[in-house]
Phi, psi and omega in degrees: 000117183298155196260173213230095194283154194302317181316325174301337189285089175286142180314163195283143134240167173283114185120335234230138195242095176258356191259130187278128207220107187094023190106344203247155204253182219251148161316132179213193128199102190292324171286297191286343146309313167303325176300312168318321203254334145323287179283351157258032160275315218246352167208127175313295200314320189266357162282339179276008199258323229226036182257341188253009192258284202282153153227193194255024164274351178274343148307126164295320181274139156324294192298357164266308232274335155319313172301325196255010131317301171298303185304315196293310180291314159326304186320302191294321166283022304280085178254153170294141181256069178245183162341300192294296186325301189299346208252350159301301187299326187277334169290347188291294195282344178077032162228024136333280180330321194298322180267018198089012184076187186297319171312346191267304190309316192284317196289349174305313217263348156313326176271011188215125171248017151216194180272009230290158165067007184282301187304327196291322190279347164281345161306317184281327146325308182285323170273356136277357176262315180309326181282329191283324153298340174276338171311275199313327170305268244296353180255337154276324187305305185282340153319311189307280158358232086096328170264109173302338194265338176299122170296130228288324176281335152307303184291341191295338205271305194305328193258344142325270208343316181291291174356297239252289158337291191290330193268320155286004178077323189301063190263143164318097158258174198286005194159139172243159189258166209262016170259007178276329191290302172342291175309312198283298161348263158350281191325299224302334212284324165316275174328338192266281149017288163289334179271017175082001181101028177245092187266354162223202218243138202276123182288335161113005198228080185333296175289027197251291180303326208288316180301334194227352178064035188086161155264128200268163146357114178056029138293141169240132172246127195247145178228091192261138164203186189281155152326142170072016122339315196071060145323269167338296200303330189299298179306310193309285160350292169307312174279346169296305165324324174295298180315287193284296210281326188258359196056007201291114160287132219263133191241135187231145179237127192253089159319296182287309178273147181295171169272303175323324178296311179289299205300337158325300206303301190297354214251313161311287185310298185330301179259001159069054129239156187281127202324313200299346204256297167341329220235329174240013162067017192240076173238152185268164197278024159262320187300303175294348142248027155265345159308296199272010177258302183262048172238002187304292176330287175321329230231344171274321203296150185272084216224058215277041189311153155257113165223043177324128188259138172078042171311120164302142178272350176317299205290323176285336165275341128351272197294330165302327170316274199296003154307257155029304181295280211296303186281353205074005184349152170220338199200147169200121206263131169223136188227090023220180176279356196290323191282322159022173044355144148234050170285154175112284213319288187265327161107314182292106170318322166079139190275202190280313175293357182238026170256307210292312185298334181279339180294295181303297190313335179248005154262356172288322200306289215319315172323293191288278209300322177254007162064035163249157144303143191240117178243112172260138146300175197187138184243153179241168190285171156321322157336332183276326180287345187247355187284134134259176233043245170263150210243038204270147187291136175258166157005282205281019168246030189289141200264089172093357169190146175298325208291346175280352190264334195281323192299293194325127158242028159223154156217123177211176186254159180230138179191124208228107141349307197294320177270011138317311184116327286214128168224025182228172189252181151264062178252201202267338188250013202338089198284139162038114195234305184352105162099000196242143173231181187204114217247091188282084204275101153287349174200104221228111158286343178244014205199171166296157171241160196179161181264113167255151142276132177257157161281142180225130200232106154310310190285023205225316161110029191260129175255120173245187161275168191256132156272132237272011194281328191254347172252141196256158168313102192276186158208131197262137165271095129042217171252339212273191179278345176281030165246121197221123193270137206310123168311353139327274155341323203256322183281000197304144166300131162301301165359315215216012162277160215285133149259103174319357174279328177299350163268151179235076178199000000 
């Protein structure tokens, strides 16, 4: 074993694997940090090439993360980054001394006489330090491992998680101060700017975008209705739009439904034949290839169903992960949460309103970790079926736990007259109902709240926008004591009222 000089020797840090374990020394490269650390002393282009690829935890030695602490800040302030600046800046901070003084900066800017090659070699930098990170999980997993008191799913969930971390570059820090956030703001506020006001991913549902600017990053959006609303249908619609018209790929996990059923669904709306004819195979040979034309378009879309049944949330941010790693995810539809799990977690079961708050809680986390929007389904209690007047839903009718209105920072509704029985809307003109729903943000955390009306095409099970040429403006009740259902209405035959069966959802 070749001997190992003291100067070589990086300070111990936290977090940091300096102890030699088996003979071997931890991955590093101590010359090409210096080359690195060199060259942005000695050329601008290369602190601006190699400031989004390093941090200063990517360093072995103590005495470079110091350097490139000082260099970061110059950076930031956008001051010159040479020799003089850094050896200024470190006398400021009290850690000149720490790295050996000026003399350790000059013999840095000595070794390299141009930046030629600073990304490849900070690329390399970044992949010894990823290993030294993988060291240290796989040396806590197996401690962890090794405790009989730990839970076996706790740790399988933790040592994803890190995993997951390290491989997107998202490792944790502990706080940004509030000008990288300003700075990060601004950008984001520019960008947007230019995309029209669409700061997240647009659903496709005009007054839907214009009201929320897309559903955004790390978001949880709850879409709750009564059975036979056309959730599902609702979702299908949505994701289709996301998949074909934005190209975003779309991750969808299907409790209830087979995945063959839902791409079925989409396959209707797409080519505008009706499930019932898809569904017996009973098409004429113009259908059929109008099948095969527009169904082209579907077959391109980035469009990932799941439909594992009794899903655990252990197991769905498992799978999310890796959509996310591998596919790119940008949205992830879960249909629906009642059917959820939280096994694993606690070992205990617990009654049910305290599965559904541990359910909700980890999917706003799931939200935050992967920085995408979570659109959940949601089923509501029976309150609604048993209120009288008009039945459109409320909060308090979310099904088995508060924690989904507290988690949630959309929480909104679906609600079709029609299945009611109901051929009027309840606004001062009570125009129509027919063919129409109401898409309800009962809770926009970032945002205004508002009623929209949709097109709802049943044989097709598809929800579009309505068109404002034949639907007049409404001003919708709500909440108040005005929901009272219309005389008109009251007077309808049950007989000849909409049978929710005729949708198959």
């Amino acid at each position: 074993m070749e001997n190992i000089k003291t100067q070589n020797q990086p300070f111990k840090k936290k977090g940091t694997i300096v102890s030699l374990e088996k003979g071997k020394l931890p991955p590093q490269a101590i010359d090409l940090e210096e080359a690195v650390l060199g060259a942005m002393m000695i050329d601008k282009e290369a602190i601006d090439t190699v400031i989004d690829i390093l941090h200063s935890e990517v360093f072995y030695k103590e005495q470079h993360t110091l350097i490139y602490n000082a260099l970061f800040q110059l950076f930031q302030e956008s001051q010159p980054t040479d020799l003089l600046t850094v050896s200024e800046q470190m006398r400021k901070d009290g850690t000149l001394d720490a790295i050996g003084g000026d003399y350790y900066l000059i013999n840095l800017t000595q070794k390299v006489a141009s930046s030629a090659h600073v990304e490849y070699h900070a690329r390399i930098i970044l992949e010894k330090y990823i290993k030294r990170s993988l060291i240290g999980i796989s040396s806590t997993i197996i401690e962890e491992a090794y405790d009989e008191t730990a839970d076996v799913f706790d740790v399988l969930d933790g040592a994803e998680s890190k995993l997951f971390e390290v491989s997107q570059g998202n490792l944790k820090r502990a706080s940004e101060d509030a000008q990288t956030l300003v700075s990060q703001a601004i950008k984001k506020i520019q960008e947007i700017s230019k995309q029209e006001g669409m700061s997240g991913i647009p659903t496709g549902f005009t007054k839907v975008d214009a009201l929320t600017a897309g559903f955004q990053a790390s978001d949880l959006i709850i879409i709750a209705a009564r059975p036979g609303m056309g959730k599902t249908a609702f979702v299908m619609s949505m994701a289709k739009n996301m998949a074909i018209k934005f190209d975003i790929p779309v991750a969808i996990f299907s409790l209830e439904m087979s995945s063959l059923q839902l791409i079925t669904r989409m396959i209707s709306s797409e080519t505008g034949l009706t499930s019932e004819k898809l569904r017996k195979g009973n098409l004429l040979p113009h259908e059929w290839e109008q099948l095969n034309v527009k169904v082209k378009n579907l077959t391109k879309a980035p469009i990932f169903i799941d439909d594992t049944p009794s899903l655990s949330i252990f197991d769905l941010r498992a799978k999310a992960r890796r959509l996310v790693s591998q596919h790119g995810v940008k949205v992830i539809i879960i249909d629906y949460l009642q059917l959820m799990t939280a096994a694993s977690a606690s070992g205990g079961s617990g009654n049910r309103e305290q599965e559904i708050s541990t359910i909700s809680r980890n999917l706003k986390a799931l939200a935050k970790e992967l920085s995408v929007p979570v659109i959940t389904l949601s089923q509501l209690s029976r309150a609604v079926e048993t209120r009288g007047g008009v039945k459109r839903p409320l909060l308090s009718d979310l099904r088995e736990s508060g924690a989904i209105e507290q988690d949630a920072d959309i929480v909104t509704f679906i609600y079709r007259p029609e299945y009611y029985g109901l051929v009027e809307w309840d606004d001062d003109e009570r125009t129509p109902c027919a063919g129409q729903a109401e898409f309800i943000f009962a809770k926009h955390r970032n945002g205004g709240l508002d009623n929209i009306k949709l097109k709802f095409t049943g044989h097709l099970a598809e929800f579009s926008d309505l068109d404002e040429s034949y639907a007049t403006s409404f001003t919708s009740k709500i909440n108040g004591d005005d929901n009272i259902i219309p005389d008109s209405a009251r007077d309808v035959d049950p007989s000849q009222a909409f049978d929710p069966g005729d949708v198959p959802f």
